[in-house]
Structure formats: C-alpha cells, structure tokens
N, C-alpha and C positions, 0 to 999 in steps of 0.2 A: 479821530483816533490816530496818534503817531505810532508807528514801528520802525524799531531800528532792525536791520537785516545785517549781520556779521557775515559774510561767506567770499574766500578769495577765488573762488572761481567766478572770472567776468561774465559767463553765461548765465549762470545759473544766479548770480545777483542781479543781473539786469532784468532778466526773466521774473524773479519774483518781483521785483522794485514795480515792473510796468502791471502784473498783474494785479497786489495788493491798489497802488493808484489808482484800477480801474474799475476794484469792488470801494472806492471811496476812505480810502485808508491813506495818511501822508508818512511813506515809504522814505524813512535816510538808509543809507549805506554806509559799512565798513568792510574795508578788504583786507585787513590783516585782526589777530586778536589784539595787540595795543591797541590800536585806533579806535575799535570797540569798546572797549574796558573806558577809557578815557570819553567818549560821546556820553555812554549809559553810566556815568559820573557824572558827568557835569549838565549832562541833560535831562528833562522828563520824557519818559516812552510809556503806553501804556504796555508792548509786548515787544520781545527782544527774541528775534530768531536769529539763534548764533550755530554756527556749522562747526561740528567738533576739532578736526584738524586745519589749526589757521599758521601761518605763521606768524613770528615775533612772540605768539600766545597763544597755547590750544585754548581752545574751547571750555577746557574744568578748570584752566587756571583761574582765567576770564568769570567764570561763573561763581567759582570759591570766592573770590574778590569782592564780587557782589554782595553775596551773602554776607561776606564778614563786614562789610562797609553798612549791614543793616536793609540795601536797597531788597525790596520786596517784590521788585517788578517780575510779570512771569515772564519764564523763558520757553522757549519750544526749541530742543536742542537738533540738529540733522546731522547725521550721520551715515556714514556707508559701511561702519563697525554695527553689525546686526549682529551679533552675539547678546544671547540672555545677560549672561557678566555683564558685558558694556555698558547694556540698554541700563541693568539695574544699578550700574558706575554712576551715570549722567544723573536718572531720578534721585539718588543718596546724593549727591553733589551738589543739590538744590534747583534742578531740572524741574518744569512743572509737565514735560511733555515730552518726550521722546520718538521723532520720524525718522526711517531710514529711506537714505539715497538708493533706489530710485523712487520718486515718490510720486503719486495722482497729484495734481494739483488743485484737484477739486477734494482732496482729503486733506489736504494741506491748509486752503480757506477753513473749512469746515473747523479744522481743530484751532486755526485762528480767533475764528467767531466765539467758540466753548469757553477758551481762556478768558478772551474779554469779557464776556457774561461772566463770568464765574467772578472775574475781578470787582466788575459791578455792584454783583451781587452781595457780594464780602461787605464792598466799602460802605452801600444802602445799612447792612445789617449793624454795621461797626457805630455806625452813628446813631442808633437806636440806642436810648441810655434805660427806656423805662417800658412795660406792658404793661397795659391799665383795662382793665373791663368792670364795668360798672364802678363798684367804692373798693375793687381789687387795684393794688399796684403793685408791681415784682419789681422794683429796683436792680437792672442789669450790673450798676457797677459797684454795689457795695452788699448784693447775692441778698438782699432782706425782702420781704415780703408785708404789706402794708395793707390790714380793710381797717378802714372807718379811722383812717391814721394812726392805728394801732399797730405796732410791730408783731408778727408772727415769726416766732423761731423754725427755721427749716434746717432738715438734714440734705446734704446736695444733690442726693439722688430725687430727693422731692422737688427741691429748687428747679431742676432740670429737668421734671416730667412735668412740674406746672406751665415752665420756660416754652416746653415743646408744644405742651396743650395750647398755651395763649397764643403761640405763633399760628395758631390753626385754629381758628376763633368758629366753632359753629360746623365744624368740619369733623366726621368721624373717623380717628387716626387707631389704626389696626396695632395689635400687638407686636407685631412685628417691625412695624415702623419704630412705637417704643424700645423696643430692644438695641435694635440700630442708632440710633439717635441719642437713647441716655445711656445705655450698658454696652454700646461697642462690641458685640457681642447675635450672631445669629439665633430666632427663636428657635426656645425649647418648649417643645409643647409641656414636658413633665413640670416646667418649674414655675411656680404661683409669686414670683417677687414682684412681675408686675400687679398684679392684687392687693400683697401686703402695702407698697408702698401708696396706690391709688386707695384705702381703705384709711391710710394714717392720714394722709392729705384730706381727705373729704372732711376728718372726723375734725383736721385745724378749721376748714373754712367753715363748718357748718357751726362749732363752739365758739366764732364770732360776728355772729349773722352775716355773710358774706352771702353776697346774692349773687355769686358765681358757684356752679354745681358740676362737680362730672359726675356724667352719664354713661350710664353701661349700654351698650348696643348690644344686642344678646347674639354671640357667634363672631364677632366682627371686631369691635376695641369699644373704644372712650370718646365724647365728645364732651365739650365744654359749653357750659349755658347758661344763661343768664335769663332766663324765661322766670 
C-alpha cells in the first residue's frame, strides 16, 4: 500500500513516514501543498494524508483539485483547527477523515487501516456486475432482475431490498438493517413498508417459479433461501 503524507513540518513528516514504513506501508513525502497536489496527480496512492495548513497550497485548495480532477483517492486530513466549522469545512471539501493536531499515533494507524479497507471494500463490490442464486439473477448494472431468463419488472425499492437480501445469502437481516441500507432512514417501529414491499417481491418471485424465497424470522427480519 503507498501513502502519500503532505505536512511541512519536518518532524512530524519524518515521524509518520518512519512509522507508516514500519507497519509495512511505502510512505512518500510532500512538504509544501504544490508538491502534493502535483505527486497525487501524477501518481497512484492508495491514501493521501494531507496537513490542512501547507504553504504554496493549503490543504482544501489541494483537495478541491482532486476532487475536481475526478481523483477518488481517500484523504485523512490533519489539522490543529479543531473547531466543529473546520472539521465540517474539510469533510464537505471532499475529506474522507478528519484528525486533529495533537494526535495518538496509534489512532492515526488505526484510521489509516479503516480507509484502506473501506477502499477495498468499495473496489471488491464495484466489480461485482451480477447476484445470482439459484435460476435468480439481479443484473447490478442495468437494475433488471432475471428467473428462468425471464425479465421481472422491479420498482427500486424492491430492486434494492432484493440487492440487500442476495448480498447476505442465508443470513437473517433485521428490520433495521433494512431501513438503513434501502430507505436511509432509522427504524420506525409504527411503519409497515418494509412488509408491503417484501410481500410485492415474494408475490413476483413466487408468480415465476423462482426457487429463491424470503423468509420471515418471526421477531427478528428476513432471510433469503433457496431450500
């Protein structure tokens, strides 16, 4: 894993350079924001910790740049501006992290390690084009749903509670997780749309013999099955 570390203080560059190095990380350096801006251009990094006040270029000009150039590389920004404003400046800015100066170093790895997994994680999922169980297939990039290679017409909210359930194959996923995951949105115990919608979806997969079924866990949520 490369990191690029932006920060003009020589202490505190050299300081992370030798400790990223020594959890097995290949640590480059910038000491002003041009120099920065220009490396995480013209180079691949999988994490970019940039230090808000640089010269030549803060820190959000540096990061604005990125974003606008498309690059999607995460950043974990540092800072010694610990104001709520600031902190929520940097995250709108296109920040995926936000540390302030003075910081544990052992919480500074740690939210190293987060990003990179998360990035992983993304790029595993991003490559995923299809969910298939049994003579079910959910077609990721054109949102259609396929038994027995027949197209089934879905409304999104179905598309995306089937989507949920196939990623969790055999696994019983609580209403709340639903909520979270399709409607962005924390549970209401009063409101029954996760029912209507699991109640329309059963009624497509089961009106074209599809030998995938949700199941109701009684107290708990929904599991997916193919039994």
């Amino acid at each position: 894993m490369k990191i690029l570390i932006v920060e003009d203080d020589r202490t505190t560059r050299d300081f992370l350079q030798q400790a990223l190095t020594e959890q097995g990380y290949l640590a480059e350096v910038a000491e002003d924001g041009q120099d920065g801006l220009f490396q995480a251009m013209e180079l691949n990094f999988d994490l970019i910790i940039l230090d808000r006040m640089l010269p030549k270029m803060d820190g959000l000009t540096v990061l604005q740049a990125l974003r606008s150039s498309g690059r999607s590389v995460p950043v974990l920004i540092l800072s010694a501006l610990d104001s709520v404003d600031e902190r929520v400046k940097g995250l709108k800015q296109g920040g995926d992290d936000y540390l302030v100066k003075p910081f544990a170093l052992a919480e500074l790895l740690a939210r190293v390690e987060i990003l990179i997994r998360r990035t992983e994680s993304a790029s595993l999922t991003q490559q995923v084009t299809e969910l298939v169980m049994k003579n079910l297939k959910l077609d990721l990039l054109s949102h259609k749903l396929f038994v027995h290679q027949q197209e089934i017409e879905l409304q999104p909210k179905e598309f995306q509670l089937l989507k949920y359930l196939l990623e969790h194959p055999g696994q019983v996923v609580t209403r709340t997780m639903l909520f979270e995951a399709v409607w962005n949105y924390q549970f209401d115990p009063q409101t029954n749309v996760i029912d209507v919608h699991v109640a329309r979806l059963r009624k497509k997969l089961a009106a074209t013999g599809c030998l995938v079924e949700i199941e109701t866990v009684r107290g708990v949520g929904y599991r997916l099955s193919s039994d």
